[in-house]
C-alpha positions as CSV (number, residue, x, y, z in Angstrom):
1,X,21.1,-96.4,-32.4
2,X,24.3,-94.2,-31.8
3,X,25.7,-95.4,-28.2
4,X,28.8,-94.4,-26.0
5,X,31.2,-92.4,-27.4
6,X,28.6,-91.7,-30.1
7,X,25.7,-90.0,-28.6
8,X,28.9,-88.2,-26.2
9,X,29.7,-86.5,-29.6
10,X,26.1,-85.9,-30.8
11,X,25.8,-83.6,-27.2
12,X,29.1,-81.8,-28.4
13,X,27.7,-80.5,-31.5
14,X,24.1,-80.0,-30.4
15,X,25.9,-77.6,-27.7
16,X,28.1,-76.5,-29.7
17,X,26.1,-74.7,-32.5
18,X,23.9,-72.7,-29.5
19,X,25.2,-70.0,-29.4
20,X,28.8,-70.6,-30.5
21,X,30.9,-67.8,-32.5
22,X,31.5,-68.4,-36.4
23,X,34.9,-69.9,-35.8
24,X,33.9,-72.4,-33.2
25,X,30.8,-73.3,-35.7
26,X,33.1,-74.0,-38.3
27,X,35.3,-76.2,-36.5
28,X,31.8,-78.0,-34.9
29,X,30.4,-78.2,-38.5
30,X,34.2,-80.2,-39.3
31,X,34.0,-82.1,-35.8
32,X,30.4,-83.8,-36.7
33,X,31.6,-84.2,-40.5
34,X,34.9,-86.2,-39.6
35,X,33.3,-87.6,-36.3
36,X,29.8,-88.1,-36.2
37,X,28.5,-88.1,-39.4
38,X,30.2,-91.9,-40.0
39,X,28.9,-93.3,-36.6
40,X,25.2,-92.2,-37.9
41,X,26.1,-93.6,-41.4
42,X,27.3,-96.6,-40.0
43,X,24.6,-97.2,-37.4
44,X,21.4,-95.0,-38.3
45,X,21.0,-94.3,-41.9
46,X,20.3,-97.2,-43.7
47,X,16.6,-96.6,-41.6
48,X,16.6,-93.3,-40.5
49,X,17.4,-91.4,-44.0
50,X,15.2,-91.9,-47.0
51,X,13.0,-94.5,-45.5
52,X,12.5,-92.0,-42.1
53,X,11.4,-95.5,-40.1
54,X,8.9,-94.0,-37.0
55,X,9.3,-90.4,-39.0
56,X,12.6,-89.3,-38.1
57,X,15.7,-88.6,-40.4
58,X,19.2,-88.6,-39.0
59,X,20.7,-86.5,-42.3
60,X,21.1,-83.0,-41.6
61,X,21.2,-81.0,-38.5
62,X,17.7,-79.7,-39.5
63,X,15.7,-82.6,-39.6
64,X,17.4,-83.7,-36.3
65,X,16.2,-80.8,-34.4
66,X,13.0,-81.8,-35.9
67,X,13.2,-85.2,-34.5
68,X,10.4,-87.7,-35.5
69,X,7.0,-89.3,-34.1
70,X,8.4,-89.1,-31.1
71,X,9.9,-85.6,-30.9
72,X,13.2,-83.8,-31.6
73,X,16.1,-85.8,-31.5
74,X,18.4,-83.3,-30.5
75,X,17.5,-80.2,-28.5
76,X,20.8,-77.8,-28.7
77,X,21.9,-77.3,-24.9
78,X,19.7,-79.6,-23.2
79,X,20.6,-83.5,-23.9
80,X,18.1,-84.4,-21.1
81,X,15.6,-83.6,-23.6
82,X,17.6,-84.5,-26.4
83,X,16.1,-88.6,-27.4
84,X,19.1,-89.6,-29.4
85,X,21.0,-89.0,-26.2
């Protein structure tokens, strides 16, 4: 599971795309693609992609406001509720 600096940059984006203007969207959308897209592929996917181990996917922004079994995994603005955080 993402830890430390990782789940840090997981509550950027989720707060980031709430509300945001276009341009800070686009520079979020670039943050989680240079930043935190290779701590999930490093740590996360190889169970929480195709094989959705307890239901959740950790592949697109989508499926992580979707979350799993368990509930969303992100919920933009409020990383108390958030699980991955």
């Amino acid at each position: 599971m993402v830890m430390g600096a990782g789940a840090l940059t997981l509550q950027i984006v989720a707060e980031a795309f709430q509300g945001a203007p276009q341009a800070a969207q686009s520079q979020s959308v670039d943050f989680f693609e240079a930043k935190v897209r290779p701590v999930l592929a490093a740590n996360c996917y190889d169970c929480h992609a195709e094989e959705q181990m307890g239901g959740l996917r950790l592949d697109s922004r989508e499926v992580l406001l979707k979350g799993g079994r368990s509930g969303p995994a992100l919920v933009p603005g409020d990383p108390d509720k958030s699980l991955l955080i």
